[in-house]
Backbone bond lengths (Angstrom), bond angles and torsions (degrees), N, CA, C in turn:
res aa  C-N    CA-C-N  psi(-1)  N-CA   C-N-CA  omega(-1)  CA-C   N-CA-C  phi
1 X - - - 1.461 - - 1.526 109.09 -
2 X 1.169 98.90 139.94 1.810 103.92 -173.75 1.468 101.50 -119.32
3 X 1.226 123.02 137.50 1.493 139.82 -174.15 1.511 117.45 -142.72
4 X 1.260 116.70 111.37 1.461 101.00 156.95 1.606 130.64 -131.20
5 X 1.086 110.02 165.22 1.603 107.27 -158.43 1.241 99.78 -140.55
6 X 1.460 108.41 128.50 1.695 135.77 -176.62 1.321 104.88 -93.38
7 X 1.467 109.89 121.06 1.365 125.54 159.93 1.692 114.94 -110.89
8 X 1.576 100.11 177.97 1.517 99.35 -169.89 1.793 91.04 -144.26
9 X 0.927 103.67 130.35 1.506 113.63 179.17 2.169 113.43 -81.64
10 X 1.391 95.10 88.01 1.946 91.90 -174.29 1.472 91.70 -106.12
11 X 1.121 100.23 167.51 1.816 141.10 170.87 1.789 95.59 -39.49
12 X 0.724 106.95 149.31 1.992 135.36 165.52 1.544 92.72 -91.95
13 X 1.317 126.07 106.74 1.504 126.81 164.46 1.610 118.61 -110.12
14 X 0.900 91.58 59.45 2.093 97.43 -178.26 1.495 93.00 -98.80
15 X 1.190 133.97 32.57 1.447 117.64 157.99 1.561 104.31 -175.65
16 X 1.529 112.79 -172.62 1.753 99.33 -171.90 1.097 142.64 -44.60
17 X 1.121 153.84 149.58 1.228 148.66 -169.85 1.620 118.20 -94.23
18 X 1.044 134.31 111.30 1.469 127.97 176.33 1.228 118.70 -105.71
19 X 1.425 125.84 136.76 1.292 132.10 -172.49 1.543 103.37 -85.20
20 X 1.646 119.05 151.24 2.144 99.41 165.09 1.712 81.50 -74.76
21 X 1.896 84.49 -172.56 1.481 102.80 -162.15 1.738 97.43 -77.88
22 X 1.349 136.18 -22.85 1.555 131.18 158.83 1.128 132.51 -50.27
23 X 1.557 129.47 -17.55 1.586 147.09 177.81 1.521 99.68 59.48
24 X 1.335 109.36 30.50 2.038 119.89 171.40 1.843 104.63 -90.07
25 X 1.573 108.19 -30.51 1.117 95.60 -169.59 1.911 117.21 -150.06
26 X 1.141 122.16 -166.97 1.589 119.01 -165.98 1.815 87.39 -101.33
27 X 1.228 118.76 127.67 1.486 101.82 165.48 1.282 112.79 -60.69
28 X 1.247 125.44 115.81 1.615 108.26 165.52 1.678 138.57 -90.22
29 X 1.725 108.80 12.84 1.317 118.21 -139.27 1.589 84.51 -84.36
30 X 1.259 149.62 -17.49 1.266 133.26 162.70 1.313 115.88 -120.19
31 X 1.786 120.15 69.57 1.228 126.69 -143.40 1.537 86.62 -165.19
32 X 1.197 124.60 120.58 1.493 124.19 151.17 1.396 122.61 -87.99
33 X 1.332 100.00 176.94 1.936 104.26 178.03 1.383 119.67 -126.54
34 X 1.008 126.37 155.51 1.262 148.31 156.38 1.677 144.17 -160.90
35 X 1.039 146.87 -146.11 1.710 118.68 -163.06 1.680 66.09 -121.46
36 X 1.706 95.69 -179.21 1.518 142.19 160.17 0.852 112.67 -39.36
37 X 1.815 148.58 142.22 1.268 136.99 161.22 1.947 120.28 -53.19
38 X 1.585 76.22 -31.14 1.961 86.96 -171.91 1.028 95.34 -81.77
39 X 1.738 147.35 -13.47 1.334 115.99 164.26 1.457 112.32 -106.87
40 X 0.983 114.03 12.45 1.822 108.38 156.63 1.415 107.42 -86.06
41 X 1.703 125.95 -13.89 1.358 111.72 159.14 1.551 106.80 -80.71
42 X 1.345 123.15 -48.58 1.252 122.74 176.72 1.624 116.55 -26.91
43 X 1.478 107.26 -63.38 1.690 105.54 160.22 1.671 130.97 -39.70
44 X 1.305 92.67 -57.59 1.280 91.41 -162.87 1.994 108.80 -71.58
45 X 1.046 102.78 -25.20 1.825 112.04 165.03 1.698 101.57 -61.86
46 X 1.457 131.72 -48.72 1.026 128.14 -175.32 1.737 105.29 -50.96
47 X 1.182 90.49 -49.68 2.203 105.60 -177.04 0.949 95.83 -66.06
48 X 1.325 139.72 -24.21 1.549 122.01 -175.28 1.391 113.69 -82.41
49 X 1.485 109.61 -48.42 2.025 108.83 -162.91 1.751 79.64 -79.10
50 X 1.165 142.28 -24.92 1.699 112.95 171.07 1.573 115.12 -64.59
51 X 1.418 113.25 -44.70 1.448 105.55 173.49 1.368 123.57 -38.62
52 X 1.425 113.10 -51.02 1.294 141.78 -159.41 1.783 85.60 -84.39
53 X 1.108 155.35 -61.06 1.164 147.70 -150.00 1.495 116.93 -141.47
54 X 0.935 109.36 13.21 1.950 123.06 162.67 1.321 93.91 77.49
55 X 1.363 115.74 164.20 1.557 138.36 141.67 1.565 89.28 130.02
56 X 1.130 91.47 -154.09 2.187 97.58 -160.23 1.592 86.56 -123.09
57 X 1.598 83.77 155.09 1.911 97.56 155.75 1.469 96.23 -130.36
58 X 1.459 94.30 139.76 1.409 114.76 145.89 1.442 141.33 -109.23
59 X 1.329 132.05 133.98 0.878 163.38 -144.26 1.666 116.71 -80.43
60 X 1.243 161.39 36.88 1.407 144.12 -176.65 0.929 136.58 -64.17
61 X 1.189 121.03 175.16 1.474 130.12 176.91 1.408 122.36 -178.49
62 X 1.105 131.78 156.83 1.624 136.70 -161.17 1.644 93.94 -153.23
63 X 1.733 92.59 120.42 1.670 99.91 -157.37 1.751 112.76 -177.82
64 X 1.111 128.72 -177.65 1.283 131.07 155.16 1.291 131.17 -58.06
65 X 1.332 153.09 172.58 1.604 132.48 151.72 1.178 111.92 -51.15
66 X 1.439 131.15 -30.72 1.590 115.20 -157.56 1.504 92.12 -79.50
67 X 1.165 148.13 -5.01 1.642 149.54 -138.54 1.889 87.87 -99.81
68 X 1.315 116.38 -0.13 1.640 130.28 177.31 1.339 104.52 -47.11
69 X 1.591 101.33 -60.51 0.910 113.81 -169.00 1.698 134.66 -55.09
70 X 1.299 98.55 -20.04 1.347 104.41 -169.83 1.854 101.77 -110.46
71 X 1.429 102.85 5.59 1.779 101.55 158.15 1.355 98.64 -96.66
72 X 1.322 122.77 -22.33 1.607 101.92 -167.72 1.404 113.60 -82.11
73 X 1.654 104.06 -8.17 1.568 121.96 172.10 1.441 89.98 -61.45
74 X 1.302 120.01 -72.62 1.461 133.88 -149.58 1.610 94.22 -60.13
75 X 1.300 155.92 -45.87 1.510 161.33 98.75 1.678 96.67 40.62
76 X 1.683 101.62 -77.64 1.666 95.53 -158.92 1.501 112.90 -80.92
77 X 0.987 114.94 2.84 1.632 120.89 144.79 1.110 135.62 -115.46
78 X 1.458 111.26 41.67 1.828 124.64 147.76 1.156 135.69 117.12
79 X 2.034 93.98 6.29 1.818 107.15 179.43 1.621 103.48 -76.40
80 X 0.785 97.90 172.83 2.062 100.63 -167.09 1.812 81.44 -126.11
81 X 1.221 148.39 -53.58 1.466 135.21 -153.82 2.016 88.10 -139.28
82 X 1.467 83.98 143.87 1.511 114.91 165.10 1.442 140.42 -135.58
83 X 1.080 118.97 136.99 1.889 112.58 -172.18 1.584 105.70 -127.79
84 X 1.027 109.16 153.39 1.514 129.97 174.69 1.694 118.81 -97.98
85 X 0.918 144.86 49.02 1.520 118.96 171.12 1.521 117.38 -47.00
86 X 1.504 104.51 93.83 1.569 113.03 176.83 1.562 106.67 -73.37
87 X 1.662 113.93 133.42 0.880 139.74 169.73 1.882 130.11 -83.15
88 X 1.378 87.72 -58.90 1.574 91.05 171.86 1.439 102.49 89.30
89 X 0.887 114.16 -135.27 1.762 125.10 -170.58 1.213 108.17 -110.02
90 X 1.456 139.95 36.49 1.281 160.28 -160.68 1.853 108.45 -130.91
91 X 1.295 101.60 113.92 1.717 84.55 172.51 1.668 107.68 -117.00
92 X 1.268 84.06 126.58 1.916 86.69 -170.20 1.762 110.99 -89.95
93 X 1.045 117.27 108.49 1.335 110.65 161.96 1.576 122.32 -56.86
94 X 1.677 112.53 174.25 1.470 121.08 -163.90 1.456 118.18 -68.87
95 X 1.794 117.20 4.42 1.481 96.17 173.11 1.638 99.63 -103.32
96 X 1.692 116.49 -25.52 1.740 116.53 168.86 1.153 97.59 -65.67
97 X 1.199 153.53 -58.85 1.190 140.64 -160.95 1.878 99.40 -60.43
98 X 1.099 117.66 -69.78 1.551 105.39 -170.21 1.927 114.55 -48.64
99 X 1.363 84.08 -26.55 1.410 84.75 -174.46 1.918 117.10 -79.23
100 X 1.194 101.40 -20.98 1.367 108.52 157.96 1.506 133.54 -40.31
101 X 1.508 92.76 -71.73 1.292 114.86 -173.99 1.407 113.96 -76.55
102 X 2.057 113.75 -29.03 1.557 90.37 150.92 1.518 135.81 -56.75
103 X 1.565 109.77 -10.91 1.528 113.67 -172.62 1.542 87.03 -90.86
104 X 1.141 167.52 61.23 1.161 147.07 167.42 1.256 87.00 -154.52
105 X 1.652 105.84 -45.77 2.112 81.65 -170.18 1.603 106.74 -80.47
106 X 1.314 136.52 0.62 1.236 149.47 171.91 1.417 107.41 -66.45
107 X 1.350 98.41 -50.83 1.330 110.14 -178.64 1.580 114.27 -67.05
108 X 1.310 116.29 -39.19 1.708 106.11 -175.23 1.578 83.44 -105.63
109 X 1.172 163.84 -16.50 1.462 158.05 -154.04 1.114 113.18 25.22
110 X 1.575 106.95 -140.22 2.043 117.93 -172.27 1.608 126.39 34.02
111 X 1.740 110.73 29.50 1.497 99.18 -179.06 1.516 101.68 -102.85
112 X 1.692 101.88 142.96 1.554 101.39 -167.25 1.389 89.88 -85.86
113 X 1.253 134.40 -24.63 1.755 132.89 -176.17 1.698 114.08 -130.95
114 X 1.269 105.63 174.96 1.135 86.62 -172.56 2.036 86.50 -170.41
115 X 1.302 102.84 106.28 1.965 116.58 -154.37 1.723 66.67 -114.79
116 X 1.457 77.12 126.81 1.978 115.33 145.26 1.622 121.30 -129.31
117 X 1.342 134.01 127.60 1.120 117.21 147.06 1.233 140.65 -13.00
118 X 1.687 130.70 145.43 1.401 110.75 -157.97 1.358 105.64 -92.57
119 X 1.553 122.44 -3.78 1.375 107.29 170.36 1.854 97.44 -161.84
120 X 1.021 131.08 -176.29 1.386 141.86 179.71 1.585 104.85 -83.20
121 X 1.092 112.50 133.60 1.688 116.79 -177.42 1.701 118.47 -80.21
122 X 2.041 98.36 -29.68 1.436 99.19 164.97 1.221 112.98 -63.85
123 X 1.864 114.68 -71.68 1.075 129.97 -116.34 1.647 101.74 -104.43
124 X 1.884 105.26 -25.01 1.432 108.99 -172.66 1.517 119.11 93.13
125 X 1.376 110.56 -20.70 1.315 126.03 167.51 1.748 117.25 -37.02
126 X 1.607 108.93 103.82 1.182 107.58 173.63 1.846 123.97 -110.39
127 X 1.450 82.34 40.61 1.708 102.89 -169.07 1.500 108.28 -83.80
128 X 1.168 110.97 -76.09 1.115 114.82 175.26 1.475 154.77 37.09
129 X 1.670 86.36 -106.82 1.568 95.90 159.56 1.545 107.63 -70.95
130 X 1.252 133.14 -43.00 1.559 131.86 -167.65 1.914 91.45 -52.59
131 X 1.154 119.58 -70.81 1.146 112.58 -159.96 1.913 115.09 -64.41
132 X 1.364 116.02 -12.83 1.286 110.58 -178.09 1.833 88.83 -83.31
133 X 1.225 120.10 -29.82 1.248 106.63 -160.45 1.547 101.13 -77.00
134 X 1.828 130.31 -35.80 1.256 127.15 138.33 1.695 131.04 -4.70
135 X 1.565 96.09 -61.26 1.884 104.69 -159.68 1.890 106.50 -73.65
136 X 1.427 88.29 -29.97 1.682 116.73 179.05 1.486 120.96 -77.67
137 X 1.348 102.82 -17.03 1.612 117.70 -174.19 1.976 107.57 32.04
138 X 1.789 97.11 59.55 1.497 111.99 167.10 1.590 90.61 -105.37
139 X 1.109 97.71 158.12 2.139 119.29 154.69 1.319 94.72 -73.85
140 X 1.962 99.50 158.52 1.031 92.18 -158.69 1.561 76.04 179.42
141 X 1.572 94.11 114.26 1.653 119.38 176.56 1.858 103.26 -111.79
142 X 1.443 100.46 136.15 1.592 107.02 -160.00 1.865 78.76 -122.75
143 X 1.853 96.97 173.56 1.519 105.13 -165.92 1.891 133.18 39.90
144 X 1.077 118.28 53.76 1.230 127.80 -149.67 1.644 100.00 -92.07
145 X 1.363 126.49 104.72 1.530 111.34 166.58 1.566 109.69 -98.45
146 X 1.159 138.34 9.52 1.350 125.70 166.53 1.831 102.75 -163.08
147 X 1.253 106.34 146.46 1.784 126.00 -162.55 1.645 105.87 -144.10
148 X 1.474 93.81 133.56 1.312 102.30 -169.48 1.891 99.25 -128.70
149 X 1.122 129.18 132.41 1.511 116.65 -178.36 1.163 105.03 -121.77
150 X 1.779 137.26 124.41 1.405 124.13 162.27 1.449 120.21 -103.90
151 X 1.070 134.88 46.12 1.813 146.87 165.36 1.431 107.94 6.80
152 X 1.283 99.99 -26.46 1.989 78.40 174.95 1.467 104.94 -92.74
153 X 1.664 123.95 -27.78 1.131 119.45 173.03 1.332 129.05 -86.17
154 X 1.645 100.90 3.43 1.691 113.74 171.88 1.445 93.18 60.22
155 X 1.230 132.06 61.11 1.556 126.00 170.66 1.578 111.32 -143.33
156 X 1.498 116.45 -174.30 0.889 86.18 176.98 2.029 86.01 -171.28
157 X 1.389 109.70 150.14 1.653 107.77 -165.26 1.608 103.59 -129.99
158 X 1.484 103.62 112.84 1.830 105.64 -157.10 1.968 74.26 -116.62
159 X 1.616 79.04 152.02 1.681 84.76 -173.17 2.135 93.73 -141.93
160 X 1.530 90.50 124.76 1.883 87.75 178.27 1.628 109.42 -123.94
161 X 1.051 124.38 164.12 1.633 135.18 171.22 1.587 96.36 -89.60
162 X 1.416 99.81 151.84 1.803 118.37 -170.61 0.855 113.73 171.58
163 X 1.566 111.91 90.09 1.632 121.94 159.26 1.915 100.29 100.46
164 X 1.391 113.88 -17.27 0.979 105.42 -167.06 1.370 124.20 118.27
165 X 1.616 100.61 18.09 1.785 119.93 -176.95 1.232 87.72 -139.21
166 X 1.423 105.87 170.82 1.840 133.98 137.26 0.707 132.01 -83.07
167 X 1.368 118.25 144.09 1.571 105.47 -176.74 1.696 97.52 -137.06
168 X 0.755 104.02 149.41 1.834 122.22 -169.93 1.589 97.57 -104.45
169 X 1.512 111.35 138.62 1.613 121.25 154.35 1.593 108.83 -128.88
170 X 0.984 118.86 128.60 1.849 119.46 165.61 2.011 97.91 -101.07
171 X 1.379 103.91 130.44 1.358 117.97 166.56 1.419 128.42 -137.38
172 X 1.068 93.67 128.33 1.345 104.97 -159.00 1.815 94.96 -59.90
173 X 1.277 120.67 143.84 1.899 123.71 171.93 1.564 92.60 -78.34
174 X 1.724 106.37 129.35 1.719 111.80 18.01 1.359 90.25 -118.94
175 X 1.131 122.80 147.55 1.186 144.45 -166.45 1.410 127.24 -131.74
176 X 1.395 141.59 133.24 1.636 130.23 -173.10 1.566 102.43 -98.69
177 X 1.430 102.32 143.66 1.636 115.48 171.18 1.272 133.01 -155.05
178 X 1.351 82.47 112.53 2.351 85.04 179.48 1.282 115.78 -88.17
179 X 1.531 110.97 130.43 1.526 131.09 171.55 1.195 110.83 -122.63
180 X 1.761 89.70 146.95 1.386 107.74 174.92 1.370 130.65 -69.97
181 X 1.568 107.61 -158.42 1.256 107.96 -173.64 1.764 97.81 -105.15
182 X 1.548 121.71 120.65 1.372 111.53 -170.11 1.798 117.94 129.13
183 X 1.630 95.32 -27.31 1.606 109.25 169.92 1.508 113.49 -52.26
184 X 1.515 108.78 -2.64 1.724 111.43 -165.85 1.290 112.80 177.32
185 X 1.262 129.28 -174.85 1.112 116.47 -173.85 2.078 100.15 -140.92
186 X 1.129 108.79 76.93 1.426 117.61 -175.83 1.329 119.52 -30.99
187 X 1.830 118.54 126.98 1.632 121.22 -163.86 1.665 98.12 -82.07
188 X 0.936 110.54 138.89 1.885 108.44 146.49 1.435 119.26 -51.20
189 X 1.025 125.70 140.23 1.430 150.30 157.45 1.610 118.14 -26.17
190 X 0.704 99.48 89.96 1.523 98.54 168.56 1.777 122.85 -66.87
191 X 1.861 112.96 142.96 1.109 112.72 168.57 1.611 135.29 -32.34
192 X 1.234 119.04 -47.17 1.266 151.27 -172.07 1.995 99.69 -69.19
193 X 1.642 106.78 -52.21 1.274 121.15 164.56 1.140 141.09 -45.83
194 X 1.630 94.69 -40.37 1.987 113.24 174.45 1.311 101.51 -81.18
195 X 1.117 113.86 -17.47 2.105 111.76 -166.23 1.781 100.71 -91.66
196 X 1.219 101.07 -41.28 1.722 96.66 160.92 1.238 143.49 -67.74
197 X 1.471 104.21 -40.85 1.509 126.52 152.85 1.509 113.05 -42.90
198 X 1.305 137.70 -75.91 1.440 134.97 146.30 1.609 115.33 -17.17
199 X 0.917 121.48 -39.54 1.524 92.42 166.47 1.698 125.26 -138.47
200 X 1.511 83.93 43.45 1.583 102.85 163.18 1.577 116.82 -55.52
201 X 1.466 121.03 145.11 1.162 102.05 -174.14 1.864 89.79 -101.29
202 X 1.382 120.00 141.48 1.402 133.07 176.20 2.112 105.02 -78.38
203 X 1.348 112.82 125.99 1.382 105.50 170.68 1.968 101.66 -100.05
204 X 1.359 114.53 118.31 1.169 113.13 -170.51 1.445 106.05 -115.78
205 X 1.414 129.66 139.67 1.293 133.21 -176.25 1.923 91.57 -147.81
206 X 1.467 93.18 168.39 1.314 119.34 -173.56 1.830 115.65 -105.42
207 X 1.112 150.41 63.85 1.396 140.63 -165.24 1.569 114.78 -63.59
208 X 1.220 88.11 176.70 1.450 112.86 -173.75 1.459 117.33 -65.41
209 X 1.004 149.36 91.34 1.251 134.89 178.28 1.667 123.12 -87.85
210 X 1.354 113.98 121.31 1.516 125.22 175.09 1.331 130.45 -115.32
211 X 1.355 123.59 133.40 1.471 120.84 -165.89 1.876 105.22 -73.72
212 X 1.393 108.04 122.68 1.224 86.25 -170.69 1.522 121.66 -110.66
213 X 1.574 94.39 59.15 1.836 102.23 -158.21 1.435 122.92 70.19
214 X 0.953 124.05 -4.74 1.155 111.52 -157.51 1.712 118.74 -122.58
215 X 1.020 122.57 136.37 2.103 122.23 -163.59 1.702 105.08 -119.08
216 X 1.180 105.27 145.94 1.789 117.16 159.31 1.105 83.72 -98.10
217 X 1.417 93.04 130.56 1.960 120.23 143.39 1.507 107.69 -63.47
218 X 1.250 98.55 -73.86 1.510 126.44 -165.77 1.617 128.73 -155.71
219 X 1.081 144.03 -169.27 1.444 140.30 -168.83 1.639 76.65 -156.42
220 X 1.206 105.58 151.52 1.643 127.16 -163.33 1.380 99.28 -165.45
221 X 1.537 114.60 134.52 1.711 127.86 -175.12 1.865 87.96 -100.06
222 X 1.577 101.74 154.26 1.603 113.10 176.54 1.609 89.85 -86.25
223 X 1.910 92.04 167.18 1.307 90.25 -160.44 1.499 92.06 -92.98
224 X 1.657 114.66 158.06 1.390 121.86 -143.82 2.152 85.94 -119.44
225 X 1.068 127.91 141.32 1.688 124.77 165.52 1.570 99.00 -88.37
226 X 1.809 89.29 135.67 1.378 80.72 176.45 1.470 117.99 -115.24
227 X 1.512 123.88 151.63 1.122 97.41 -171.59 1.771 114.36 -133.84
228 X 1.091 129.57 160.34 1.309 124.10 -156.59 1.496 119.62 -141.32
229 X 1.341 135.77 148.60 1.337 101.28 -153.37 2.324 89.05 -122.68
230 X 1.201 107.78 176.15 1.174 114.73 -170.80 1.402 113.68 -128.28
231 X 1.534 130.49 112.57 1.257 127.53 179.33 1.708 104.91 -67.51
232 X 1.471 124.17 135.69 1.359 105.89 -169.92 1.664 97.04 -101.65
233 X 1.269 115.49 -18.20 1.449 119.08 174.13 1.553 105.31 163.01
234 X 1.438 120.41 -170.63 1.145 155.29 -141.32 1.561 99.85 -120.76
235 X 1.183 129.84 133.13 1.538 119.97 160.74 1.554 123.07 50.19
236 X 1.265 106.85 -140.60 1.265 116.51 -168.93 2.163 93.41 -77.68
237 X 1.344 86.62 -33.27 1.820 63.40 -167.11 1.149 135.48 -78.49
238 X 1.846 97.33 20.85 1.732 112.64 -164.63 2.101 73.80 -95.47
239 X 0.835 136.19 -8.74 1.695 107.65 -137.92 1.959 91.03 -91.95
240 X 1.544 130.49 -22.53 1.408 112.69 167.23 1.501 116.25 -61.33
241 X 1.535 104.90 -31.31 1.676 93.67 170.44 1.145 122.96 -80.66
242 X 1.303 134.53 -5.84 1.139 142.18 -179.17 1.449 113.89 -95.72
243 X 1.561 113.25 -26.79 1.824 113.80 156.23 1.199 109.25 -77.53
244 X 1.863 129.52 -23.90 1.690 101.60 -178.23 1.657 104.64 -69.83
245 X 1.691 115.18 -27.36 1.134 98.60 -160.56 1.641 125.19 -102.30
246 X 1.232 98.60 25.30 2.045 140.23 161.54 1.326 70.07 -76.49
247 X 1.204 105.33 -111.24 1.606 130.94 -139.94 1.523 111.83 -40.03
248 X 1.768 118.56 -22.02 1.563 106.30 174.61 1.681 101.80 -94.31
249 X 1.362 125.99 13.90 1.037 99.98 171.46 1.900 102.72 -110.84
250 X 0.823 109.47 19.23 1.560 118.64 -164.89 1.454 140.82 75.63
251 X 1.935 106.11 -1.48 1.209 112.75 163.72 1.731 122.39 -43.44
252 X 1.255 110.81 -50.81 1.867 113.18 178.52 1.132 113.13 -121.65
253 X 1.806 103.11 126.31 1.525 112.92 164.90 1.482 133.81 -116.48
């Protein structure tokens, strides 16, 4: 069974967000990276139905060179092949991007699946996979919390939450599917994993880039409350300000 699964290399946001001084982009210079939660499950589901039923997954991505790094992640937990669509100084929105990676899996073909995350962790973008699965004219079940694959019957049983039901899809292989974050519970890396990962060999190519109508103005932060705190005093002579401000919040009556 052949599988591959598209990741996207975004920003580490565990703390404020800074714009550069153009409002084009996220500063990232004290900012690490790593993929989506839903496609570190996406991976690790890929590693699973191969365990369970042989063949390789490979790994993509459409990105900078440094974006290596985060296939060779995807590597030390159990992808066997990886590719680069190098970008360069080009930022491709969601119809170049799908349209990319249809040129790449065209280009190597034979994948019976083909797992994306259910949406972009920067950008929110839930285009993606829908539209590669479009250009490809595969089926194509989106929000996926549980996946079932039967390879001899070339099928395949994607199961999502909605509204407060299940809902069942059967698809015939090969088929595209985005899952969430929760379809699994992603392993750590093993020793043995990082030492392979290190000398994975990277397949790197250059794509097509197309304007796809579409312009940034700008990138703009929501507006944030700010809040500030007030020494009310020293000792004993802080403690009347410290009963008015009991008593206006309703602690003392």
């Amino acid at each position: 069974m052949e599988v591959i699964v598209c990741v996207k290399r975004v920003p580490m946001v565990g703390g404020r967000i800074v714009l550069t001084p153009d409002g084009q982009r996220i500063d990232t210079k004290l900012l690490g990276f790593t993929v989506s939660p839903h496609e570190e499950c996406a991976v690790e589901e890929a590693v699973r139905l191969v365990e369970a039923n042989g063949g390789a997954v490979t790994v993509l991505t459409l990105g900078p060179p440094e974006a290596e790094e985060q296939l060779r992640d995807a590597v030390a937990l159990g992808a066997s092949k990886c590719v680069l669509l190098e970008t360069g100084e080009r930022e491709f929105g969601p119809i170049a991007t799908a349209e990319a990676i249809v040129a790449a899996v065209r280009e190597r073909g034979g994948y019976d699946l083909l797992l994306f995350g259910n949406e972009a962790a920067d950008t929110g973008d839930f285009q993606v996979g829908i539209r590669v699965a479009h250009m490809l004219g595969l089926p194509v079940a989106t929000g996926i919390k549980s996946l079932e694959v039967d390879p001899g019957s070339r099928r395949a049983k994607a199961r999502r939450q909605y509204r407060g039901a299940e809902e069942l899809f059967e698809l015939p292989l090969p088929a595209v599917v985005t899952v969430k974050e929760g379809i699994n519970l992603p392993r750590y890396p093993s020793l043995p994993g990082r030492i392979r990962a290190k000398k994975a060999a990277v397949e790197t190519s250059t794509p097509v880039w197309r304007d796809d109508g579409l312009s940034k103005r700008e990138l703009s932060l929501p507006e944030v409350e700010r809040r500030h705190a007030e020494v009310l005093g020293q000792g004993k002579e802080a403690v009347p300000a410290l009963v008015s401000v009991l008593e206006s919040i309703g602690l003392l009556t």
